[in-house]
Every structure is written in C-alpha cells, then in structure tokens.
N, C-alpha and C positions, 0 to 999 in steps of 0.2 A: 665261263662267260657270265655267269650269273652274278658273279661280284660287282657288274659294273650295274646290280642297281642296289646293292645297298647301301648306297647316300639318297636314294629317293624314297629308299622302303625308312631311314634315320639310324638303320645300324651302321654304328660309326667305329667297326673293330679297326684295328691298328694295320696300315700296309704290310706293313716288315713281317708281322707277324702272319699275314696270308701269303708275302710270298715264300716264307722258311714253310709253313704248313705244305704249298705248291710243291715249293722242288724235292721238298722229301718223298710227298705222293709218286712225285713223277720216279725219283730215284728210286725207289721202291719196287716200280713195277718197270726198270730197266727201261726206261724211252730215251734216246739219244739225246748225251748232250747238246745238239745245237737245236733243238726241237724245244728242250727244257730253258734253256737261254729266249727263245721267239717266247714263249709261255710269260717269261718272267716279263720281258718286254710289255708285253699284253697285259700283265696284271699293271705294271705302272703306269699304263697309260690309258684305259679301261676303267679303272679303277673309278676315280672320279667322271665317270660319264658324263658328258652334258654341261660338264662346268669345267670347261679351258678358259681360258685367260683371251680377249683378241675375238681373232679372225672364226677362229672352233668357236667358241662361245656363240659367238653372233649367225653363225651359219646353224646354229641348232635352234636358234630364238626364232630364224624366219621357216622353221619346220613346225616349231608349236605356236607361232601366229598364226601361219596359212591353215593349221587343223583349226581353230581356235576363233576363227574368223571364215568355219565352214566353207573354207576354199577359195571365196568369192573375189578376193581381193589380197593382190601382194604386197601392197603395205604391212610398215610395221607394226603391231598393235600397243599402241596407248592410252590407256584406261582411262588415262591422269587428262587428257584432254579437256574432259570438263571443268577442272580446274586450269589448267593452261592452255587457253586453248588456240594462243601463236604459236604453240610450240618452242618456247624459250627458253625450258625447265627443261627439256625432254633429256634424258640421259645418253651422252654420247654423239650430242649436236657440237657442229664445231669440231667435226673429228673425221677421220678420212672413213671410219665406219660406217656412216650415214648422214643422207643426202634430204635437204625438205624442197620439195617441187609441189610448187600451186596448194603449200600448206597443209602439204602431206608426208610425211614421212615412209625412207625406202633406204633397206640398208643397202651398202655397197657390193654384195658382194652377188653372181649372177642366179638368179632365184630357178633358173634351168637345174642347178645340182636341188635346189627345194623338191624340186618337183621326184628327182629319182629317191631322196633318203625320206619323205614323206612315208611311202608305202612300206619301206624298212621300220620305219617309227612304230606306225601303226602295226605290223604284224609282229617287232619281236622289242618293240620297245625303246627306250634311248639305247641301248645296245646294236640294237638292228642296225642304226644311224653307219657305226665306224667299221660294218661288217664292208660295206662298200668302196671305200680308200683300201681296205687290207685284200679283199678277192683285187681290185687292180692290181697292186701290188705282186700278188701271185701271180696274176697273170702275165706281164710283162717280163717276170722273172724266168716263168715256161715258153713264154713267145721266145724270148730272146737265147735261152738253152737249145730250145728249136732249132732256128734259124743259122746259131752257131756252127752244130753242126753240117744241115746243109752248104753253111759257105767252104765247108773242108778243114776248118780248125782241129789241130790236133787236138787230143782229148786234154793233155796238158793245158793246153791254151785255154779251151773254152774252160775246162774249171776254174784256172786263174779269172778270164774274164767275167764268170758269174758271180765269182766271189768278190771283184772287185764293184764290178756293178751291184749284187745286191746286197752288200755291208758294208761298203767302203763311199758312198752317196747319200744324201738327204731323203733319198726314195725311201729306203727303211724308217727314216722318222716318220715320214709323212702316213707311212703303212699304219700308222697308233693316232692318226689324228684326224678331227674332224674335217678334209677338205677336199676340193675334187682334182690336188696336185697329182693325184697317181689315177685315178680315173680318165685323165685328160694324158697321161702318161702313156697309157695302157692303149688308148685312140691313136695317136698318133705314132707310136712303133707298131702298132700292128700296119697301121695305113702302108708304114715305110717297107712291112713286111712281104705287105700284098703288090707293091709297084714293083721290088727287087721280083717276086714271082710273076708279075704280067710281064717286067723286059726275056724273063728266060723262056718262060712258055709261052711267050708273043698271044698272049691274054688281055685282048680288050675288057670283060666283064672284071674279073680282076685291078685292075687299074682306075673305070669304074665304080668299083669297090672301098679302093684308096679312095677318090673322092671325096665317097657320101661320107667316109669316118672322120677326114680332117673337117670336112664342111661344117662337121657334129662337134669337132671338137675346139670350135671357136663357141661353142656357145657355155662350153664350159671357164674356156681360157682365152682373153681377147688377142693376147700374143699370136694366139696361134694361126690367126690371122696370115702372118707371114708367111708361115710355113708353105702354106697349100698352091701361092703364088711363086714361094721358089722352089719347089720341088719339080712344079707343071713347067718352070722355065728351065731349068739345072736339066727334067726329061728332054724336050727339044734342042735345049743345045749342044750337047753330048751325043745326039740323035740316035737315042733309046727309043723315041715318039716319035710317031709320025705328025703334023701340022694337024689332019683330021680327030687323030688319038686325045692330040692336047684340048683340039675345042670342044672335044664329047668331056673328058675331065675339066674344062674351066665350066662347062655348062651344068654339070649339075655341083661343082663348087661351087658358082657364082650367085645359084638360083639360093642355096643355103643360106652362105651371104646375106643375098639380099632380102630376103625374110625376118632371118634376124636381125640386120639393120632397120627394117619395118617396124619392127614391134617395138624395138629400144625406140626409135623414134617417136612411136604413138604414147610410148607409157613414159619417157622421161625428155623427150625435146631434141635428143640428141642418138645419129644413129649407131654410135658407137657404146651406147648405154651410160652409166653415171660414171664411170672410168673415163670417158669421153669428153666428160663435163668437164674433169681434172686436166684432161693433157691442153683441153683450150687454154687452158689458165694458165699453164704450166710452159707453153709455146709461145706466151705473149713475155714470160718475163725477159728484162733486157737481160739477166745473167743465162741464159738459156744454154751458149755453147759451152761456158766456163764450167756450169753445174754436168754439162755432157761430156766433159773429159773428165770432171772429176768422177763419175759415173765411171768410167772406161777401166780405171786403176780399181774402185772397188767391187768392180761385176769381177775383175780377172784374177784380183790379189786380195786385198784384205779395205775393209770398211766398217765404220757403226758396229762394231762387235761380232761381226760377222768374215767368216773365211771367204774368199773369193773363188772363182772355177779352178785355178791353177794352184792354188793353195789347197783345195781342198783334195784335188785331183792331179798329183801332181804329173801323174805319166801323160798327162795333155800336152804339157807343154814341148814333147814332142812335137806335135802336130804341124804347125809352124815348117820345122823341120822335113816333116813326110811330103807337105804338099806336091812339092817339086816332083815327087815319084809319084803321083796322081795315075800314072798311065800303070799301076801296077796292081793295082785296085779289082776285084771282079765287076764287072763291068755293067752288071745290073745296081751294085752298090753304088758307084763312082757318082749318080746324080743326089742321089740322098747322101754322101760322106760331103757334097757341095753345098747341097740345102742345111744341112747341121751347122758346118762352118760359117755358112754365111748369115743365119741366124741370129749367130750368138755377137756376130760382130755388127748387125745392124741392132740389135733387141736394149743397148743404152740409150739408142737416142730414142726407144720407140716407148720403154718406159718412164712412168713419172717418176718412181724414186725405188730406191735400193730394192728395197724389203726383203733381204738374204733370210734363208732360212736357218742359219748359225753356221752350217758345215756346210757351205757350197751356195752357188746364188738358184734361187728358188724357180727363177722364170726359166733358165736356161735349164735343170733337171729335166725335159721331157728329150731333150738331144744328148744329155750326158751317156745316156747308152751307147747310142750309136757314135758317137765320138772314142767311148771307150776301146766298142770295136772296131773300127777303125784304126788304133791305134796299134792291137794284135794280129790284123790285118797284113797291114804294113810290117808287123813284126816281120810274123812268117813268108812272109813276101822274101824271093832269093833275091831281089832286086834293090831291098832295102836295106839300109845298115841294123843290127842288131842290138837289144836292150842287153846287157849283160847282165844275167839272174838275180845279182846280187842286188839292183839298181829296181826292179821288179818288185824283189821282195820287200825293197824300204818303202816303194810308193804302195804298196797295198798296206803293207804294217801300219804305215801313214794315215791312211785315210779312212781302215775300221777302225784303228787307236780315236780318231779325230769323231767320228758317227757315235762309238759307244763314249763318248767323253760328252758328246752334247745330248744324247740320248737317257743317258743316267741323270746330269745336271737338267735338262729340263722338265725329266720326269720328276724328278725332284722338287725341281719349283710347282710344276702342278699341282700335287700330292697337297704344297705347302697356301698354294690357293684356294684350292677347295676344302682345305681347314679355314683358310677363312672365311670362306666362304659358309662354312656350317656355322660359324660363331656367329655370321654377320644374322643367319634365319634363325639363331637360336634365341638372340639377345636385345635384336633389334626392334622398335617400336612397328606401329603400322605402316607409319609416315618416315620415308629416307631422306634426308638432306644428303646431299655431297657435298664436300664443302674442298676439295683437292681437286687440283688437276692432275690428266692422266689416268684418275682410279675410278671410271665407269665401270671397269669391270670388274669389281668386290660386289658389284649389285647382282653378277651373273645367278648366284643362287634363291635369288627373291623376285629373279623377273619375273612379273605380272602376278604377283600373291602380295605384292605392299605398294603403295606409294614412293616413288621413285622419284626424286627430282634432283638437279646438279643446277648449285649455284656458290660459284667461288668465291666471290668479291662481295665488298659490303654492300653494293648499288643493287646487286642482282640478287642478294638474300634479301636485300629490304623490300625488294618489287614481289619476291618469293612468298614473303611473311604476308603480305597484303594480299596476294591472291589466296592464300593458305585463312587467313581472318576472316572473308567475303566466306567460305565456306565453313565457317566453326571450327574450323583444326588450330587450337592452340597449345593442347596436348598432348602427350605420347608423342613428341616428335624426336626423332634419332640423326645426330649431324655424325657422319662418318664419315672420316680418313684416314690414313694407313699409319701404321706405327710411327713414332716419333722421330726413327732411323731418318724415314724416308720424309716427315711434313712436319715445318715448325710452324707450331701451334701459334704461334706471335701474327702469323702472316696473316692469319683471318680473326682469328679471335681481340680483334682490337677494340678498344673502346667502346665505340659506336655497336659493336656487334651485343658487347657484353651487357650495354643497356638496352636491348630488347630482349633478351632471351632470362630466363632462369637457366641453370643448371640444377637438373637434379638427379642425376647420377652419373658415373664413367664406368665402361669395364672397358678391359683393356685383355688382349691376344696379343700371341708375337705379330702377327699379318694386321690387326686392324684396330681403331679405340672409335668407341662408341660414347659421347656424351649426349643422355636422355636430355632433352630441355621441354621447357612450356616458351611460348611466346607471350610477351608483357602486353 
C-alpha cells in the first residue's frame, strides 16, 4: 500500500519495475496466483493515487477542499478568485464536472461520498481514500457468495457465478478507483439481501432494514432513486408484503428521501441536486425521445467506445428468454429479479447521457449481480431450459477476457497521466494557462499549489491577460496543452495571440507541451 504515495513523497521509480519487484515478493513466499494477479491490479491502479483523469480526480479535489476549507463549506476551493472573480477562468467550468450557482462553485458529483473518504484521507492518507470502493468491493463479493449458497445453488453454479460476477463485470475496475460505484453497490444487494430474508423469515425489522440502506443509497447514487419504489411495489404485487409492511418500508424510505431532497434543494435550487439541474435541461430538448432510443441500443449493446449490458455480459441476454418461467424463481427472489429487470429498462430514459464505464454500462452495475443470478437460477431451475456448458464457458471467457483488457489498458492510461502529470508540477511555471479543450485534467497534479486558469479562444485569453496585468503577472506564465498528437497548435496560437505573448521557452513530454511566455 505504500506505493500509492510515492508521487506525493516525488519518488518517481518506474511501475513496471515495482510491479516485477511485487510479484517476485509474492512468488517467493508462495501466495496464490489469483491473490498475486488482485496485488498487481492494486499496484496499477494505486500507484498514481489521487491523480485519475475525470470523475476520480475531481472526487479526491472535493476531499482536499472540504479539509482545506476546515469543513465549513462544500464548495470548491479557488484561490484564483481574487483574480477572477466571475468565475470565467475557473478550470473545468462549462463542463459537466462543475456547476456555478449564485457565483459559487460545486462540483458535480454528491459530496455524501466527501463526507465518508474525508476521515480515510485524514487517518491513512490519499491511499486511505480507495481503501473504501475496494472493502465494497469485497463485500458484495461475500454478501453474494452468501446468499448463493442459501438460495441452494450447487456449488458448481455458485463458483461459476462468483467468478462471473466478480471478474467478468465493471465491479472489479471500479474496486481500483476513486468512486462510490461499489459502495452504492454494496447498499443496495445487501438491501436486496435483507428483503429475500424478511419474505422467508416473515421479518418486519428486516425489511425495515432494506429500507434505511436503499434510502442511504440514493444519496450516494441518484439512480437509485428507482430502485426502492420498485422493489416496495414488485413486494406487494407479488404479495410477499403485506399493504401495512409496504407503508412502514415506504415511510422510512420516503422520510430519507425527503431530506435529501431538502438539502439538495437548500444548497443548489433543485431537489434532485446538481444532476437534477442537468435532466431539466436535458427533458426540455425537442430531440429528447430520438436521444432516448439511441440511449436504449447503447445502455444494451455497444456505444461512445464503450461495451453495453449485453455485450459485456453476454449470458443476460438470456433473460428475455427466462421471464416467461418467472413462476420458477424462489419466491422471496421473484420481487427483486422484477425490480432488477425493471430498472434497467426504465434507467435510459431516467439518465442524462451514457457514461459507460468501457466494459458494461456503469449505472446498471449495482443490478448486474442479481441479474446474473438470476440467470443460474433459472439455470438450475428443472422447469427451465438449460445453458449448455460449452455456451457458459464462452460467456465467462468473454467477459473476464473483456474486464482484464480494459483494466490493463486503462491502467495503463493512468500510469501514462500521472506522468504527465509530474512533468506538468515539475516544469510548469506558477501561473497555468490552458489553452485546449477537454484537458482540465493535466492540471490534476497542481491543483491548488499554482494558478490555474482555462481559456481557449483568442477573446477569453485577451480578457484572461488583462485580468492577469491588473495584478502584476506578466511573467512566469505556462500555456499548456496536450501533445501535438492530440492539439494543433495553429488553432490558438494565431496571430493575434502571438502578438501579445513572448515566448520563452517549450518543453515538451509524450502527454503534454508546455510553452513558458511573458505577456507584452
């Protein structure tokens, strides 16, 4: 664990060569290959702590704001305000990252997971942060090893299904990364876990139980919203629940709810919080149902560079198929195998836009579990037709081939940002210009230790330059954007540009070019 902090302590030794150093350690002292395989994972993704690219990146910034800013306030913290102080400059405005309300800035994303990796920050560090997606992780993996059992799964079955659910799903990436995908994971199958034992053991507290955890885990995940409304209805219609059972579960669901629609209200205008802001927007455009079928093909199959459910997972598309045997199902299961289903077939039009996580679609992973089992369910079910093994074995080969293929490449891209990201704090002046769209986050390694600002266009450098003159900065200032690969240099650097600035020097990394200027 300790390697994910030496990019903060500036030892900058080589990946490759800590993780050959690892697996020989591990080899050495006989610890099972799939143990030593999790390890290596963990160093690629570990490795570079605190500086992910995105959604990780920005989820660790509002951990070292909220310290940073002695708790008081969950705003984002920017220093640069006293230079810009519309907020015009600010990095990553104009971007589905962050939102400015009444002239304040609030990232996107729900500041409830702040509050839980805060106390991990502060006792073990930027490493403490990812120790909490990876315990979900495990636990979800044990909850549902669990319960396998209990449902009567032969032993065959349930190893195939652990192995499919925990290496052959996005769950395992997410286990390496900075987010509260598996945390919110980890809420809602247990929830599922606890209502399958209230229908058998005719357990009110229990069920109960289920409540307060889905209630909990909208405040992580606004999707999951859904869930807790079809599950309490999937219970009474199926009549698992009694009428009284469902208003004690919709009453302390509801009461959650509406608290947290309280607060999102009080703090950003809208009760569904700043995702809420988005789906207005998003619900007014005339393209709305044309963008919602196209949605429909990339949630199931393939989209944006990203696999789809069915794609990724291919023994679902079973499912379809099982329904009709519905009545074969165990019977505590049958209202959750309805809530999973029906989730994922309302969850296109309930989101704003894709955001797959490369190997499966990211919002529907909290039901891929139970979808799975469900599907060997039905297997073992006498009533159902049978997968024949051979058919089994290509859909798992499928989909851990599919997990370690985005897992190595995007670890890969990490490794290759937070090299640029050292170049960017190694080489860079005080003063950041941006001068690219889309590259806010090459600044991940400098946030709040330099001046920061993004302005792409000749109108919004020259408004840039002038707020930057009114304070003295005519010096040391660094315009950076990404390799040449990725930005020609023609698009900003025109005329106009090149008579205000000097140039006086460039370096240049594969990830990023840095030209130092003065301002004229």
């Amino acid at each position: 664990m300790a390697v994910a902090y030496l990019p903060e302590k500036g030892l900058h030794l080589d990946i490759y060569s800590l993780i050959l150093w690892a697996m020989a350690f591990l080899q050495k002292h006989k610890v099972p290959l799939f143990i030593s395989l999790f390890v290596l994972f963990a160093f690629i993704y570990f490795y570079p702590a605190g500086l992910e690219p995105a959604d990780g990146g920005l989820k660790h910034f509002q951990v070292l704001d909220f310290i940073k800013q002695n708790f008081q306030t969950l705003e984002c913290y920017y220093p640069e305000k006293e230079i810009d102080p519309d907020l015009k400059f600010i990095p990553w405005r104009g971007t589905f990252f962050l939102h400015i309300i009444d002239n304040k800035c609030y990232y996107v994303f729900p500041f409830y997971l702040t509050f839980l990796l805060t106390p991990l920050h502060l006792i073990f560090g930027t490493v403490g942060e990812y120790l909490l997606p990876l315990f979900g992780f495990i636990w979800t993996v044990w909850l549902l090893w669990l319960w396998s059992d209990k449902l009567s799964l032969t032993k065959e079955n349930r190893i195939y299904f652990l192995l499919y659910f925990g290496l052959g799903t996005g769950l395992l990436h997410y286990a390496f990364l900075l987010s509260e995908t598996n945390v919110n994971s980890a809420m809602l199958n247990t929830a599922f876990y606890l209502t399958w034992r209230s229908i058998h053991e005719k357990s009110d507290r229990l069920f109960l139980a289920s409540a307060l955890l889905l209630g909990l885990a909208v405040y992580l995940r606004q999707e999951s919203l859904i869930v807790g409304i079809l599950l309490v209805g999937f219970c009474f219609l199926t009549r698992t629940k009694t009428f009284l059972q469902s208003l004690g579960f919709l009453s302390i669901y509801l009461f959650l709810i509406g608290l947290w629609a309280f607060v999102n209200g009080k703090i950003f205008g809208n009760p569904l919080g700043l995702r809420g802001v988005e789906q207005v927007t998003a619900a007014a455009d005339p393209e709305f149902i044309s963008k919602r079928i196209r949605m429909f093909y990339e949630f199931f199959l393939h989209g944006r560079d990203n696999v789809g459910l069915f794609l990724s997972s291919p023994l679902l598309v079973l499912i379809p198929f099982y329904i009709r045997k519905w009545k074969t199902l165990d019977r505590g299961f049958l209202p959750i195998f309805l809530t999973a289903v029906a989730f994922v077939l309302i969850l296109p039009f309930a989101v704003v836009n894709y955001q797959g996580v490369g190997w499966g679609t990211r919002f529907a992973l909290s039901m891929t579990p139970v979808l799975l089992l469900s599907v060997v369910l039905f297997h073992q079910s006498k009533d159902s037709f049978s997968i024949p093994k051979w058919a089994r074995i290509v859909t798992i080969v499928w989909s851990i081939l599919g997990v370690c293929f985005y897992l190595v490449v995007l670890g890969y891209a990490k490794e290759k940002f937070a090299k640029g990201g050292r170049f960017l704090k190694a080489n860079a002046s005080d003063t950041i210009v941006i001068v690219s769209e889309g590259f806010d986050s090459s600044t991940f390694a400098v946030h709040n230790e330099k001046k920061v600002f993004h302005a792409t266009t000749y109108d919004s450098f020259s408004e840039l330059s002038g707020l930057l003159k009114k304070k003295g900065i005519t010096t040391n200032i660094s315009l950076v954007y990404p390799s040449s690969y990725f930005f020609d240099e023609k698009t900003f650097f025109t005329e106009n540009v090149l008579n205000q600035i000097q140039i006086l020097d460039t370096k240049e990394s594969k990830e990023i070019v840095i030209r130092n200027i003065s301002l004229k």
